[in-house]
C-alpha positions in Angstrom: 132.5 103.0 56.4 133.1 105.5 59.3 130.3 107.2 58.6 127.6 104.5 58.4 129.2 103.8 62.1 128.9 107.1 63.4 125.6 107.4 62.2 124.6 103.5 63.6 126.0 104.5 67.1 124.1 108.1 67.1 120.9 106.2 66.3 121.4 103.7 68.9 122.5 107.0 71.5 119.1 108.7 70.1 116.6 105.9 70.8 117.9 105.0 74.3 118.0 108.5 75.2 114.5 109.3 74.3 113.5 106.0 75.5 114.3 106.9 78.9 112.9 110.0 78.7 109.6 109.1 77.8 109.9 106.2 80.4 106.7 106.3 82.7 105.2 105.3 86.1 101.9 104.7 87.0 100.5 105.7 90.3 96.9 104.8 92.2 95.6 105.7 95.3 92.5 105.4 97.5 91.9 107.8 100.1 89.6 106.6 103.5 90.5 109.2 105.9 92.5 112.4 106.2 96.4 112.5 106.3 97.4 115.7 108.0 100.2 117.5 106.7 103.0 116.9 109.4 101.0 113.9 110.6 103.7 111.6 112.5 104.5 108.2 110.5 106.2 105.0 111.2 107.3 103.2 108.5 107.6 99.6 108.2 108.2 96.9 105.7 106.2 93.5 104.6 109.4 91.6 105.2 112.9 92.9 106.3 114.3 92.0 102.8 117.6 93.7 102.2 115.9 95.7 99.2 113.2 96.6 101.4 115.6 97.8 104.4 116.5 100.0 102.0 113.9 101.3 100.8 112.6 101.8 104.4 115.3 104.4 104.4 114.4 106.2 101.6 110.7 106.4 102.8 111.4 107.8 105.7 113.7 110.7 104.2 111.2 111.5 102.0 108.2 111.8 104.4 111.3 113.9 106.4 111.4 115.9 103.8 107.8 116.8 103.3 107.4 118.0 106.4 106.3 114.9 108.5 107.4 113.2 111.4 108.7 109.9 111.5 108.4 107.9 114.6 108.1 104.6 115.8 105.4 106.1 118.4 103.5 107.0 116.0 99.3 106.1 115.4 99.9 106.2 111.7 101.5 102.9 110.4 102.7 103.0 106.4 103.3 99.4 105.4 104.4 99.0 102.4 105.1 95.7 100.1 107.4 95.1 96.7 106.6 92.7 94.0 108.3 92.1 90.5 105.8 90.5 88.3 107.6 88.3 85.2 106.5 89.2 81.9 105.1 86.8 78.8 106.3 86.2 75.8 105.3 84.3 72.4 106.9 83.3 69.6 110.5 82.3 69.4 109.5 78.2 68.7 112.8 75.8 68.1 116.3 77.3 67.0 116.2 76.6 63.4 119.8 77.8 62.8 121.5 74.9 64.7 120.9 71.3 65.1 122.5 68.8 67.2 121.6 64.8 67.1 124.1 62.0 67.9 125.8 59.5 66.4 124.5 56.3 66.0 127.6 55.0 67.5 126.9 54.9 71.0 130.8 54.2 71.7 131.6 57.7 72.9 134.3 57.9 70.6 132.8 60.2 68.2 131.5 63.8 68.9 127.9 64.5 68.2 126.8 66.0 64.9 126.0 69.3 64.5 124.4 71.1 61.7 124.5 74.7 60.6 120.9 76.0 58.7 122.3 78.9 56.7 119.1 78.9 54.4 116.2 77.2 54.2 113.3 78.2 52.7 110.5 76.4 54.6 111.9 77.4 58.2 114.5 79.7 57.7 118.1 80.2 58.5 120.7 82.6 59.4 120.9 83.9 55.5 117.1 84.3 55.4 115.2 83.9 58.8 111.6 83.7 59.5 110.4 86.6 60.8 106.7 85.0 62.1 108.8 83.1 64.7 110.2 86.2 66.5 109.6 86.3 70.1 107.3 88.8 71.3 106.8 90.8 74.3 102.5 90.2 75.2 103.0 91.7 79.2 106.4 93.4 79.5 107.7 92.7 83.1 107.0 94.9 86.2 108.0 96.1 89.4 105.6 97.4 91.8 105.4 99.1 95.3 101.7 98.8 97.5 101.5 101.3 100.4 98.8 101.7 103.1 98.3 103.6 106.1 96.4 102.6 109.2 95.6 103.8 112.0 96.8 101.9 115.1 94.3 103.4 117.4 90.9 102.0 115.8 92.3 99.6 113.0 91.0 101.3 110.5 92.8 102.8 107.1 93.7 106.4 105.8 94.9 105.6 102.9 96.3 102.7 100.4 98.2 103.4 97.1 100.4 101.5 94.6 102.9 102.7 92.1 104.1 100.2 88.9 106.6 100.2 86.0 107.4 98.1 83.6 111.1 97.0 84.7 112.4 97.0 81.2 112.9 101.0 81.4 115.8 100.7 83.7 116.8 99.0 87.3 114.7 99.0 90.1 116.6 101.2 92.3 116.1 103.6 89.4 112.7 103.6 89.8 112.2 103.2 93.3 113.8 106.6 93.6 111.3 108.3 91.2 108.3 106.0 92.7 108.3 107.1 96.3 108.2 110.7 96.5 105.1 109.9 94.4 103.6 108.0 96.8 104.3 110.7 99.9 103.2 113.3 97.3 100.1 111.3 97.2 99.3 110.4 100.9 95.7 111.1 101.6 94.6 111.3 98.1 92.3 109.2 95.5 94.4 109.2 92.5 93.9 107.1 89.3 96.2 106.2 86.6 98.7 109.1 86.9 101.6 108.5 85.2 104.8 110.3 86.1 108.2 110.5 84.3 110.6 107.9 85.8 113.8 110.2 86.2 114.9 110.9 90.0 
């Protein structure tokens, strides 16, 4: 019996680990116009959302860190926007394991009925359940982050680029951290359908 555990838990370890290690990213990018290397930024968000605040932050370390210059003086504006997209589903139908109806006593006095399917051959139970009626993922769920650049000096854009993951690989701060140094990597190139590991 100990055995058939350890083996159920190192199966269970096994398939979460290698599920996050294949977890991917996609990333897409337009280019317009050049984005010099050292270029000064300022970075700003869609709406001031508390998530977004945040991930002004991390932005704006990361361009640090690759060498440009963040300012708010700056003719190079990087907006950038976040959207979780809800996934779809089929399937599922009724719960054919429990039923509940009332009593034809409308007193109050008596507690509703309630009926247990443990088998059932036409719709299935909890002994012998039907399969066909499992719910289904048909669009997993996603989180995504759209970045331009513009230039405030003639209106016109550098640069525009979005990075998506299905959410169902781990949190969004997760992948935030492996999405934007992506995106920076990216700035000023036309990329399309790159995927890229989701790990920080």
């Amino acid at each position: 019996m100990r055995s058939v555990t350890f083996l159920a838990a190192f199966f269970s370890i096994w398939i979460s680990a290698t599920s996050v290690v294949y977890a991917e990213g996609l990333m897409n990018a337009v280019s317009f116009r050049p984005v010099p290397a050292g270029s000064a930024i300022f970075v700003r968000p869609l709406d001031n959302s508390d998530r977004n605040l945040i991930l002004q932050k991390d932005f704006e370390r990361t361009l640090k860190r690759k060498g440009y210059t963040v300012s708010k003086d700056a003719d190079l504006i990087m907006t950038f926007e976040t959207r979780d997209a809800a996934g779809s589903w089929v399937g599922g139908g009724p719960n054919r394991f429990v039923e509940l109806s009332n009593n034809h006593d409308q007193s109050g006095t008596d507690a509703p009925r309630v009926r247990l399917n443990l088998f059932n051959s036409a719709r299935g139970g909890l002994l012998n359940p039907d399969r066909k009626e499992a719910t289904r993922t048909v669009t997993p769920s996603s989180f995504r982050i759209d970045v331009t650049i513009d230039n405030k000096t003639d209106g016109k854009r550098h640069w525009q680029g979005w990075s998506s993951a299905d959410t169902g690989t781990g949190s969004s701060r997760q992948m935030t951290r492996a999405m934007i140094p992506v995106i920076v990597d990216g700035l000023g190139k036309t990329i399309k359908q790159e995927p890229f590991p989701l790990l920080p």
